[in-house]
C-alpha positions in Angstrom: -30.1 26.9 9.6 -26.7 28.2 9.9 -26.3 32.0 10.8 -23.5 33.9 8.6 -21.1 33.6 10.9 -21.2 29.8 11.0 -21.5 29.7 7.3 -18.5 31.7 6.7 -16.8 29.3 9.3 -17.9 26.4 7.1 -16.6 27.9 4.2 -13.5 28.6 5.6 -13.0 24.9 7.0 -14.0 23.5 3.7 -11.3 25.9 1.7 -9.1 24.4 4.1 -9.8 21.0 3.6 -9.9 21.6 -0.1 -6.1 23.0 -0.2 -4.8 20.5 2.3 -6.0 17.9 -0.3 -4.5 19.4 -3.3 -1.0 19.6 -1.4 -1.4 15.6 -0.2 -2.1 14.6 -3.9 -0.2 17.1 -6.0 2.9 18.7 -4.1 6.1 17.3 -2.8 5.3 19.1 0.5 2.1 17.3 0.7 3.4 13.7 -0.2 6.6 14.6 2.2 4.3 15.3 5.1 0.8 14.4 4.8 0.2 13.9 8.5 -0.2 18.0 9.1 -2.7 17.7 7.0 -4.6 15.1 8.1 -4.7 17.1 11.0 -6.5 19.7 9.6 -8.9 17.6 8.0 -9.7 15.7 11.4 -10.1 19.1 13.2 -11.9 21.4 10.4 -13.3 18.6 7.8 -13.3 15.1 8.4 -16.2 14.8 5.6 -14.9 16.8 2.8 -16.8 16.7 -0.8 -14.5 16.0 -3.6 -15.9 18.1 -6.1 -17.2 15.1 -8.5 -20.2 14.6 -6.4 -17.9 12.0 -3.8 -16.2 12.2 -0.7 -13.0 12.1 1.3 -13.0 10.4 4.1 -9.9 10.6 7.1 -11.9 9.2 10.3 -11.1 5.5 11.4 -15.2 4.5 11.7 -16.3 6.0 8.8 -13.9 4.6 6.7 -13.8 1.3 8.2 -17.8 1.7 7.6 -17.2 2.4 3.8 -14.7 -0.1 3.1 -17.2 -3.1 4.8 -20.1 -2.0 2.9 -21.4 -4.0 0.2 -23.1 -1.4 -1.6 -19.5 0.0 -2.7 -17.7 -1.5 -5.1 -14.6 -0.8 -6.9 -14.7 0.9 -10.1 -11.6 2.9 -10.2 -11.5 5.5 -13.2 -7.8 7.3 -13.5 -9.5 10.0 -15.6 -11.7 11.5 -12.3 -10.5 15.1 -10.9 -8.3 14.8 -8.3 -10.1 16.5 -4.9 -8.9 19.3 -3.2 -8.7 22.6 -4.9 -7.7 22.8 -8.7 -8.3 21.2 -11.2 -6.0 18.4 -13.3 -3.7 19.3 -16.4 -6.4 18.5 -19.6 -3.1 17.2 -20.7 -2.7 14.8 -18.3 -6.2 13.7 -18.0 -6.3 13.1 -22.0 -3.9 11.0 -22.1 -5.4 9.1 -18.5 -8.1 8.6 -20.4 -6.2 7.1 -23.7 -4.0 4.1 -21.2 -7.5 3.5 -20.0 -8.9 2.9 -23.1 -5.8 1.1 -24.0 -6.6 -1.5 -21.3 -10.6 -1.4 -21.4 -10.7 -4.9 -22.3 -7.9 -6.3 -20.2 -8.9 -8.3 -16.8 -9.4 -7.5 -14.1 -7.4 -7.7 -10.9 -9.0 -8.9 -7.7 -7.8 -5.6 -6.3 -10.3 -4.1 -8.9 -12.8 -7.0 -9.5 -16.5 -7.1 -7.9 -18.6 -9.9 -6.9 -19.0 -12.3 -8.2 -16.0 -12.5 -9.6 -13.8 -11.3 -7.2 -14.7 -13.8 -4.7 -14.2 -16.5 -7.3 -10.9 -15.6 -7.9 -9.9 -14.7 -4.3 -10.9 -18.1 -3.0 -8.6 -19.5 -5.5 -5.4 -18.0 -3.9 -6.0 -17.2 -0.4 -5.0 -20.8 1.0 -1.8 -19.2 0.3 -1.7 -16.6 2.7 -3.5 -18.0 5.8 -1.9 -17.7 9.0 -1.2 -21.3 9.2 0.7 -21.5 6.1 2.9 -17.8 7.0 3.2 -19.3 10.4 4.6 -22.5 8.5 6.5 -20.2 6.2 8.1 -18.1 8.9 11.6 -20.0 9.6 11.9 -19.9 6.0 11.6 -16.7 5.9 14.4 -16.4 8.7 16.6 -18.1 6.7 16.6 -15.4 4.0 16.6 -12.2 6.2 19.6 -13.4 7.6 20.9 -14.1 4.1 20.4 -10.1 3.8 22.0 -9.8 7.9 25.1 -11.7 6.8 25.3 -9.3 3.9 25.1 -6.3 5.9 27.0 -7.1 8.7 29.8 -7.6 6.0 29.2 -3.9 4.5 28.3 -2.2 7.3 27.6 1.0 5.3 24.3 0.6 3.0 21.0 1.3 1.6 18.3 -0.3 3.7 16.2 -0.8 1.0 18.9 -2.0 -1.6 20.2 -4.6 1.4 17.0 -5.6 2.9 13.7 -3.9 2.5 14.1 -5.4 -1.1 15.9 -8.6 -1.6 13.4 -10.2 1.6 9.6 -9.2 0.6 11.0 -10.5 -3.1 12.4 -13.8 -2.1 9.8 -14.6 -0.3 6.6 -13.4 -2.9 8.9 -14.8 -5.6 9.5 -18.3 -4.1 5.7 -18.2 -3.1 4.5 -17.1 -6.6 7.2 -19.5 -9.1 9.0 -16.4 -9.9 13.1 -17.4 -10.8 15.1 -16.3 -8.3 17.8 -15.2 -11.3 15.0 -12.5 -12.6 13.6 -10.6 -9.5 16.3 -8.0 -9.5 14.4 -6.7 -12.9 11.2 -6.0 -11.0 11.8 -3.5 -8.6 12.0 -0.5 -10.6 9.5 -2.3 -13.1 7.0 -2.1 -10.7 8.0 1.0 -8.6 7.6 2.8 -12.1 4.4 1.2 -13.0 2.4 2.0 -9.5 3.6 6.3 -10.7 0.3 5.6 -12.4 -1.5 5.3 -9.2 -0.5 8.9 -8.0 -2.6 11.7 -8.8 0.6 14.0 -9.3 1.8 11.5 -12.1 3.4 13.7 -15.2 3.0 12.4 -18.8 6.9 11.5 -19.0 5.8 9.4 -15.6 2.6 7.3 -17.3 4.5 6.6 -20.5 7.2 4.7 -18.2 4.3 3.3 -16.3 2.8 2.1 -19.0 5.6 0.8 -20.6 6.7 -1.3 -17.1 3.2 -2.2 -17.4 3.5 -4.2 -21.0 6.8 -5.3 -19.8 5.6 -7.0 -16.9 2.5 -8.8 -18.2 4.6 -10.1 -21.3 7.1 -11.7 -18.9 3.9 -12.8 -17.2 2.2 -14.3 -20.2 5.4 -16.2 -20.8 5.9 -17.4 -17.1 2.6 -18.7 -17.5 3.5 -20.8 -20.7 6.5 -22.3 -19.4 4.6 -23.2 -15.7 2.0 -24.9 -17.9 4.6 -26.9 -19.5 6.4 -27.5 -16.1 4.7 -26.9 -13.5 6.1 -26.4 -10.1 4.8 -26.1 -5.9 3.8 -22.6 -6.3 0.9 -20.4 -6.3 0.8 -19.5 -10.4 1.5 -24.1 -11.2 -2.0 -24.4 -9.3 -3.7 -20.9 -10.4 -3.2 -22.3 -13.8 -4.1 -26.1 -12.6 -7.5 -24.4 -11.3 -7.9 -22.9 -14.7 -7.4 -25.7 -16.1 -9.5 -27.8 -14.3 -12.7 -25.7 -13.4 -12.5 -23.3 -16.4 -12.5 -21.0 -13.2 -10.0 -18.6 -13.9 -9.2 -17.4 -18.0 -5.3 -17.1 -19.2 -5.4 -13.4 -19.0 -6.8 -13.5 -15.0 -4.1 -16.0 -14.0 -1.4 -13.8 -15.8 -3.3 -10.2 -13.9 -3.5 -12.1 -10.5 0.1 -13.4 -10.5 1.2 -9.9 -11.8 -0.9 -8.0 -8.3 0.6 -10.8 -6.1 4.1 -10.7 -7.1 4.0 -6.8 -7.1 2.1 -6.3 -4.0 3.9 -8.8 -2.3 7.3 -6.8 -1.8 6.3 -3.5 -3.2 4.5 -2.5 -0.2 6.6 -4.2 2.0 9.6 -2.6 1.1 8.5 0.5 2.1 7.1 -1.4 5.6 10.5 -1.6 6.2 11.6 1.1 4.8 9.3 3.4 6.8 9.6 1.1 10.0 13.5 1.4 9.8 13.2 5.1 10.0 10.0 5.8 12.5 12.9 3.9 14.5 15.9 5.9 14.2 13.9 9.0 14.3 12.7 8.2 17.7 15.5 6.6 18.8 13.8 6.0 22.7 11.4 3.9 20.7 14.4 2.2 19.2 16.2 2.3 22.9 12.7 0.6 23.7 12.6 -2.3 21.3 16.1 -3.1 22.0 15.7 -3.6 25.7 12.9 -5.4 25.1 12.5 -7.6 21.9 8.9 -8.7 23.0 8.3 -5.6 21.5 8.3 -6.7 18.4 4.9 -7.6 17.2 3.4 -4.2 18.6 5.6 -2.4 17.3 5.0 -3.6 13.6 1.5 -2.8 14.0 2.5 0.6 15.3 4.4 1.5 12.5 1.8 0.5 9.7 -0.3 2.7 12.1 2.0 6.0 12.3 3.5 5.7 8.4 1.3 3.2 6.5 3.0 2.1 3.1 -0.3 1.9 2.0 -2.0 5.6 2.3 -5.3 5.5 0.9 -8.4 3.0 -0.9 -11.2 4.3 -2.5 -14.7 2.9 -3.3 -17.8 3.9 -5.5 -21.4 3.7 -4.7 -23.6 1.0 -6.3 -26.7 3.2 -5.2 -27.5 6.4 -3.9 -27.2 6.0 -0.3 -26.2 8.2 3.1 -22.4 7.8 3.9 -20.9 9.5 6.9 -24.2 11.5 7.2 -24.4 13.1 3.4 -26.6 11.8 1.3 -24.0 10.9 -2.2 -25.9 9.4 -5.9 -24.8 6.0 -7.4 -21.4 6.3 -9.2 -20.1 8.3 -6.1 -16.9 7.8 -5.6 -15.3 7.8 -1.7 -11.8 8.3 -1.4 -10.8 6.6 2.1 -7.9 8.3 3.3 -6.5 5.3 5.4 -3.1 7.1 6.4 -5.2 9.7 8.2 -7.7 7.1 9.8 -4.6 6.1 11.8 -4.6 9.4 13.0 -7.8 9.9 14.5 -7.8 11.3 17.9 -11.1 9.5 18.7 -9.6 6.6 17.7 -5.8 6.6 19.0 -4.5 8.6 21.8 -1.5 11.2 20.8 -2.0 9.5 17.5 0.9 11.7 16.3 2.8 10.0 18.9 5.2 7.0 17.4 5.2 4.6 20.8 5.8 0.8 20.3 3.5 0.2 23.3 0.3 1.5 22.5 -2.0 -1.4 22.1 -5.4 -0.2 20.6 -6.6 -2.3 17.9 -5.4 -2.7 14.5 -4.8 0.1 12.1 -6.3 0.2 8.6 -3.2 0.0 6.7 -4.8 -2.8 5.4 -7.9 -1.8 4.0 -11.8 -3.7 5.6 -14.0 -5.6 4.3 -13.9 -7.8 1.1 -10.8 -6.3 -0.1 -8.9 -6.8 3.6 -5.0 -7.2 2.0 -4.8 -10.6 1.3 -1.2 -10.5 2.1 -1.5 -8.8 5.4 -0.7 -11.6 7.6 2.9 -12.2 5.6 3.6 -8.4 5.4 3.2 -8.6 9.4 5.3 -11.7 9.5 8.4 -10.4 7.5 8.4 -6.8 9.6 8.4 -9.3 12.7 11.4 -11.1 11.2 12.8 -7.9 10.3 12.9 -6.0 13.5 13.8 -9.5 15.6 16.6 -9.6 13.0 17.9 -6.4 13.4 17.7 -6.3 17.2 19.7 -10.0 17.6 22.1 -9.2 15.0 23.0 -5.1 15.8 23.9 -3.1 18.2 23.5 -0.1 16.7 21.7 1.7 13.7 22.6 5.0 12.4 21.5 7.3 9.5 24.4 8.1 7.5 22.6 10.6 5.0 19.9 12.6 3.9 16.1 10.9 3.5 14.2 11.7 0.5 10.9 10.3 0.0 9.2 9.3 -3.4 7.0 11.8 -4.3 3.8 9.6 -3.6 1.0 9.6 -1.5 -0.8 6.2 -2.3 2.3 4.3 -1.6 4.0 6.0 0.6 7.8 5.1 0.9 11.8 6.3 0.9 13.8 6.1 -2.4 16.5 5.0 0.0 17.4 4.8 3.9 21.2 5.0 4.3 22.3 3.6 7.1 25.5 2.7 9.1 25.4 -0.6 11.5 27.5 -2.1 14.0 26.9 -5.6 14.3 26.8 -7.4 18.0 
């Protein structure tokens, strides 16, 4: 048993943890810098109780244990309590719970599915994203970042994000999904508002425009689907619907979901790889000195920058059973919140891990989730950042901010509204 003075250290720590939590999900301060508190969490709670009966998570092991274990699903509810301390507007919650009820009978995504059907729909698209077809995919992609180059180099004063971290993750998802070219530009801030529903710290005003980006995007969808069924093309939503069609293996509305979490996925969260990349860069600027001496850099330091700012900042799971995880016994229904952004860094883990360096070579980070759910696009999201930095190393000499960076208030994906920047080409 603990003595009194050890229990009023545990309480302490775990008021800590709780606050820390509330500031990550619900204050700018928290979604501008979540790393301090990470910190905190790794040093006074690295298993913190939610509140609802689950858990948060922020060391690499145990959430690389809980995101490999079958005995956790998905079974994301919007309407849960946010963890940390506080509680949720019953404002906001009501009307959570009235979009989900809105879409109770609507597919599911294999981002949300379970076995069996998530690996039945999974095996249906991943032959698109081996690394044998990137690989094969890669000079393509070339081609269109310097597309974006050529533009830049023309400019030379710019967005980042408006001038590259967009227009390439797009092309490419697009051309790989049947997307027209002549209807991407519609999409970004169609999807950037739709994912507001993912944040914890969404407002009311914020869900209405997510939900109506939502209906917007699976009508154009639905219609997509039509005409590729009438003419049908080389790309991944032709043979999702010739699958359907074939095996009775995937319904109408699971081709439309799936093409809808490929095509968003595919350059939402690699924008703000980019996007975050771009700046770790210039903020360091002897890890930018680094890479531009030495362009063999290139594929380390992608993975270091999904380590030190993942776009992707947390995954959560729910127990199929009462079970142990991370040492604390948790019922069925529990739901474990995986804070992968602060898995990246764990001390025990990484060395300095608040240290950005493009050298460091130890082991993957888990900006791309474990298990059954590993991103299925994680292999093209590391080939475009390659392209990317190879790109801008050959093709400029110099990269400068030119104004002030503001981040999107978000902490699941984590990103810049824009990156100004001023290059000189070579």
């Amino acid at each position: 048993m603990m003595d009194a003075t050890e229990a009023d250290t545990a309480a302490d720590d775990l008021l800590a943890a709780q606050v820390a939590l509330a500031e990550i999900f619900l204050t700018p301060a928290g979604n501008e810098d979540p790393y301090s508190r990470y910190r905190l969490l790794h040093e006074r709670s690295p298993v913190t109780p939610s509140g609802d009966g689950g858990l948060v998570l922020v060391r690499y092991d145990d959430c690389q244990e809980v995101l490999r274990e079958n005995r956790l699903g998905k079974n994301f509810d919007p309407t849960r309590e946010i963890p940390g301390a506080g509680g949720h507007d019953p404002e906001i919650l009501a009307y959570r719970r009235a979009m989900a009820e809105r879409r109770r009978d609507a597919p599911l995504s294999m981002l949300a599915a379970n076995p069996p059907d998530h690996t039945r729909i999974r095996s249906l698209v991943s032959r698109a994203f081996t690394p044998r077809r990137v690989e094969q995919m890669r000079s393509h992609i070339v081609d269109l970042a310097e597309e974006c180059f050529d533009q830049m180099a023309e400019a030379r004063e710019l967005d980042l994000l408006e001038a590259l971290g967009f227009p390439l993750p797009v092309s490419v998802i697009g051309e790989l999904v049947g997307v027209p070219r002549a209807d991407w530009g519609r999409f970004r801030r169609l999807i950037s508002a739709s994912a507001a529903a993912l944040e914890a710290a969404a407002t009311i005003a914020e869900l209405e425009d997510a939900e109506a980006a939502t209906t917007e995007v699976f009508a154009y969808f639905a219609d997509l689907v039509a005409q590729k069924r009438q003419h049908p093309g080389d790309d991944l939503l032709s043979g999702m619907i010739e699958a359907s069609d074939g095996g009775d293996r995937l319904t109408e509305g699971e081709v439309i979901v799936q093409a809808v979490l490929m095509f968003a996925a595919g350059f939402e969260t690699t924008t703000n790889l980019i996007g975050n990349g771009v700046v770790a860069l210039l903020t360091h600027p002897d890890q930018m000195a680094a890479l531009w001496a030495d362009p063999a850099l290139v594929v380390p330091a992608v993975e270091e920058i999904l380590r030190f700012d993942s776009p992707v900042q947390l995954d959560a799971r729910t127990t199929n059973e009462a079970m142990d995880v991370a040492g604390v016994a948790v019922d069925e229904g529990a739901r474990i919140i995986t804070l992968l952004g602060a898995a990246n860094r764990d001390p025990t883990r990484f060395d300095d891990p608040d240290v950005f360096d493009i050298g460091r070579d130890q082991g993957p980070p888990l900006s791309f989730a474990s298990g059954i759910h590993y991103c299925l696009g994680a292999n093209l999201a590391r080939a475009e950042g390659q392209v990317v930095l190879d790109g801008l190393v050959r093709r400029f000499s110099r990269i400068e901010l030119t104004g002030e960076l503001v981040h999107r208030h978000r902490v699941t994906l984590r990103g810049y509204e824009a990156v100004p920047v001023r290059v000189t080409p070579n």
